[in-house]
C-alpha positions as CSV (number, residue, x, y, z in Angstrom):
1,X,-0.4,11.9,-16.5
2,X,1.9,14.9,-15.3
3,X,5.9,14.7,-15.8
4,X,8.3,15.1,-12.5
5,X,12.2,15.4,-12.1
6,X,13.9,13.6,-9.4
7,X,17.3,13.7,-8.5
8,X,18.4,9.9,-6.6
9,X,22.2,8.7,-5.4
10,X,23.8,6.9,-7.3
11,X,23.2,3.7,-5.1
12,X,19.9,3.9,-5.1
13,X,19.5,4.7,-9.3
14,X,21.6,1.7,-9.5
15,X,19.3,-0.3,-7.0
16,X,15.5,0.8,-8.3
17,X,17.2,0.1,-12.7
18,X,18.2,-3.8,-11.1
19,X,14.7,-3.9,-9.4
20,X,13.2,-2.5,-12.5
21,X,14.7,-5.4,-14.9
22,X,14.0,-8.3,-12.0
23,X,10.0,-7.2,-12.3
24,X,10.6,-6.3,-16.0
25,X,8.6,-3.1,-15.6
26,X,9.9,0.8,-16.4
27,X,11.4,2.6,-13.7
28,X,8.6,5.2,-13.6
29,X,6.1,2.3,-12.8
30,X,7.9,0.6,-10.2
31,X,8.7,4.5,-8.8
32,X,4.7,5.0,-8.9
33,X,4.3,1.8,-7.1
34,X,6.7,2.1,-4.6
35,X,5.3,6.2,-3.9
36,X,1.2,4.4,-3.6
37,X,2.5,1.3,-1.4
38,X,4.4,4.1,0.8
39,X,1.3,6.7,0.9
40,X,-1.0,3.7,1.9
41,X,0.8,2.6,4.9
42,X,1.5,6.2,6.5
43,X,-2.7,6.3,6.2
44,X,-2.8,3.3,8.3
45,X,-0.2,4.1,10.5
46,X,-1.9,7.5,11.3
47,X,-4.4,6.1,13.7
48,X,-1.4,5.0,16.0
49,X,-1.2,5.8,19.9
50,X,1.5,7.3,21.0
51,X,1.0,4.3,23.7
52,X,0.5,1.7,20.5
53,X,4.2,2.7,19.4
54,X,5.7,2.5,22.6
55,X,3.7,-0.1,24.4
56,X,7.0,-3.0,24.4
57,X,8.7,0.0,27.3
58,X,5.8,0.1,29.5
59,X,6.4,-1.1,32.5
60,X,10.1,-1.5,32.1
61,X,11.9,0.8,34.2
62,X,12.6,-0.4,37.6
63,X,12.8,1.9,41.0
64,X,9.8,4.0,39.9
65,X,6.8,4.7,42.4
66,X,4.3,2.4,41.0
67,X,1.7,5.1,40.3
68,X,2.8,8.6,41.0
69,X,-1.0,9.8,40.7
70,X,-2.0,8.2,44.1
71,X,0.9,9.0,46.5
72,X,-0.3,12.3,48.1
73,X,3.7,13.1,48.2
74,X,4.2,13.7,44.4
75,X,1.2,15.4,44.4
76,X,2.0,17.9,46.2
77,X,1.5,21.7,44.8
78,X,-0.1,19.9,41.5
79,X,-2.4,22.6,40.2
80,X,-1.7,25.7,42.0
C-alpha cells in the first residue's frame, strides 16, 4: 500500500480524529473509506441528464411561449 501527504484545516482534522474514535478505526481507514464511498457515487452520478438534474424547474417559468419550436415567428431566420 503506497504512503500520501495531505494537508486538512484544522476543523476538519479535528472533525475526521472525533469520527475516527466514535467508529474506533485509524484515521487512514476511515480517510480510505470516505475517498471509496465518494469515488463510487460520482460513478453513479455520471450517467445523469442534464434534464435528470434539473427536471424539479421544468415547466416553471410563467409568460413563456409554450413551445418556441412550433410558432413560425421564433423561427424565423433559424438556419440561415
Amino acid at each position: 500500500m503506497q504512503t500520501i501527504s495531505l494537508k486538512l484545516p484544522e476543523a476538519l482534522l479535528r472533525e475526521l480524529e472525533s469520527e475516527a474514535r466514535l467508529r474506533r478505526v485509524t484515521k487512514s481507514q476511515l480517510v480510505r473509506a470516505s475517498l471509496e464511498q465518494a469515488l463510487a457515487e460520482g460513478k453513479e452520478g455520471a450517467g445523469v441528464s442534464c434534464y435528470d438534474l434539473a427536471r424539479d424547474l421544468a415547466g416553471k417559468v410563467k409568460g413563456l411561449p409554450r413551445d418556441l419550436a412550433t410558432n413560425p415567428a421564433y423561427l424565423k431566420g433559424f438556419g440561415q
